[in-house]
C-alpha positions in Angstrom: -4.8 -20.8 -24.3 -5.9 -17.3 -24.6 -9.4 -16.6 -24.7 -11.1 -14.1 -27.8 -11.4 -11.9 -24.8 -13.6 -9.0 -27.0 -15.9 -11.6 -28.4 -16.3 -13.4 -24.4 -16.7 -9.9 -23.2 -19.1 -8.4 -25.9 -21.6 -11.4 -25.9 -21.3 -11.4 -22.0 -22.6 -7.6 -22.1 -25.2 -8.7 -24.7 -26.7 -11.2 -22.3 -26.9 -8.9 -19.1 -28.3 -6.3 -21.5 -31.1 -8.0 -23.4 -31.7 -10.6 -19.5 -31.5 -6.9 -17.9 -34.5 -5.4 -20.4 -36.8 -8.9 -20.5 -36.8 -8.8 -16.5 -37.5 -5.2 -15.9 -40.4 -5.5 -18.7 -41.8 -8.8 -17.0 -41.9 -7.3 -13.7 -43.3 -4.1 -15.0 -45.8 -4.7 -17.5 -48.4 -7.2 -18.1 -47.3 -9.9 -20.6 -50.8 -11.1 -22.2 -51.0 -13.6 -24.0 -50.1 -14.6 -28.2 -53.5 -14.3 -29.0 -53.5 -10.9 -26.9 -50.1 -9.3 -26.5 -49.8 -6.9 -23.5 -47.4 -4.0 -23.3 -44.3 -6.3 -21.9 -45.0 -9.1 -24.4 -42.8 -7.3 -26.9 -39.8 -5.8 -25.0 -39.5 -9.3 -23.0 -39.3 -11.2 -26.5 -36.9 -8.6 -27.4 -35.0 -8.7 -24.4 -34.6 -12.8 -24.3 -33.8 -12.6 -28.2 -30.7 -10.0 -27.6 -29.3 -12.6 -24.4 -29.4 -15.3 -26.3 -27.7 -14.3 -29.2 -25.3 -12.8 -26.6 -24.7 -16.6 -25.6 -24.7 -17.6 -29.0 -21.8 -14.7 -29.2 -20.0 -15.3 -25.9 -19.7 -19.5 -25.6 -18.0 -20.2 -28.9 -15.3 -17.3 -27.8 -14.4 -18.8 -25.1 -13.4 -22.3 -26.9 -11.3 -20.4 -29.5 -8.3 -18.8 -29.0 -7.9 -15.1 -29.7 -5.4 -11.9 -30.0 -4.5 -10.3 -26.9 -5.7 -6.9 -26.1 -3.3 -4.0 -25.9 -4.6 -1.1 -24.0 -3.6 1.9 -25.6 -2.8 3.8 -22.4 -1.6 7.2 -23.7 -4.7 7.2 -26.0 -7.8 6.2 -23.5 -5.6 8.8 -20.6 -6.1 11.6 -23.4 -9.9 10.9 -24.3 -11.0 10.5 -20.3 -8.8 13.6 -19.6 -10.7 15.5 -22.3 -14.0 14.1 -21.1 -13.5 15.6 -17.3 -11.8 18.5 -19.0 -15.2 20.0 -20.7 -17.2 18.9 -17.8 -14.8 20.8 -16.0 -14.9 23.7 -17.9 -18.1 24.2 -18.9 -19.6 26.3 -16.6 -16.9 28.9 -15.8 -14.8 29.1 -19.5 -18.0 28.5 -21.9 -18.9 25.9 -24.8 -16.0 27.1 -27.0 -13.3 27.3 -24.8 -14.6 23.9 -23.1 -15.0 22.1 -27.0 -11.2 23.8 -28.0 -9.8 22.6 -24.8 -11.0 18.9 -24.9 -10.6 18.5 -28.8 -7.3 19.7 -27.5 -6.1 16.9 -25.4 -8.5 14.2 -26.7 -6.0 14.8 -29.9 -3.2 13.9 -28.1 -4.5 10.7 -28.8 -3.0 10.4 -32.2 0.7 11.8 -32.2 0.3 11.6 -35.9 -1.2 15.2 -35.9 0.7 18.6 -36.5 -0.2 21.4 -33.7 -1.9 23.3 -36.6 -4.3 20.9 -38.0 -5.5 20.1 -34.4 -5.9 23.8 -33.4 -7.8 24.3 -36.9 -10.2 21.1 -35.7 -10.9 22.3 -32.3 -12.2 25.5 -33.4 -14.1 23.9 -36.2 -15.7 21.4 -34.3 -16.2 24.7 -31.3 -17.9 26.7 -34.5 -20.2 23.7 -35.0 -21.0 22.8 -31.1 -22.4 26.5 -30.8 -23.8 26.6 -34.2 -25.9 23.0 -33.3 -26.8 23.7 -29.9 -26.6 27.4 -28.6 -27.6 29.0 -32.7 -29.6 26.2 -33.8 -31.3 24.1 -30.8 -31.4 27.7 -28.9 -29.8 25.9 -25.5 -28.9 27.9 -22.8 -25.2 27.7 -22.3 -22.8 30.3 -21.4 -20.6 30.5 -24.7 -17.7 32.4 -23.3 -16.3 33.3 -19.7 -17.6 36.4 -19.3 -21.3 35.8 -20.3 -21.1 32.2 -17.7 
């Protein structure tokens, strides 16, 4: 029988997350007490609560069947690629080029899109990244090649 693999694997991450944040905050932070809650009382509480309702997420998935995953390989290949892409091109081609280029191949994603509405998106969503963080947040990035 196959397995609801996304409900096994989200509850899973659930529990390693919230048992993750109640251990760190036990070992670095006093508890207290009810009557006298120390700094760790809260994020431990917090962090037990999220694990078990990971269990509570993860256990009945893995008695019930479930729909296969299908990777969509073409898709997460185009959204890494324009990931490395900007990181890549940051530095030496600037925040527009870098945000044109990955908007570029992370919309080879879809083939549903014409060549013209995913140019026009690119250098929309390049007109808002400089606008938001080079205009607005006053960041300092080199916008374009020649002023890397």
């Amino acid at each position: 029988m196959k397995r609801d693999v996304r409900d096994v694997l989200g509850g899973a991450l659930m529990v390693a997350v919230g048992a993750g944040a109640a251990l760190y905050a036990q070992q670095h932070y006093e508890l207290g007490e009810l009557r006298n809650m120390g700094p760790g009382f809260f994020p431990v509480a917090l962090g037990w609560l999220l694990a078990g309702l990971g269990a509570l997420v993860a256990v009945p998935a893995l008695l019930r069947g479930g729909e296969p995953i299908v990777l969509a390989r073409r898709a997460a290949a185009a959204v890494l690629g324009a990931l490395m892409v900007f990181g890549l091109l940051l530095k030496p081609a600037g925040l527009v080029l870098a945000t044109v280029a990955a908007v570029l191949l992370a919309s080879l994603a879809d083939a549903r899109y014409r060549w013209r509405t995913r140019l026009l998106t690119a250098l929309v969503i390049a007109a808002l990244a400089w606008l938001i963080f080079i205009a607005g947040l006053g960041m300092v990035l080199p916008t374009w090649p020649w002023s890397a």
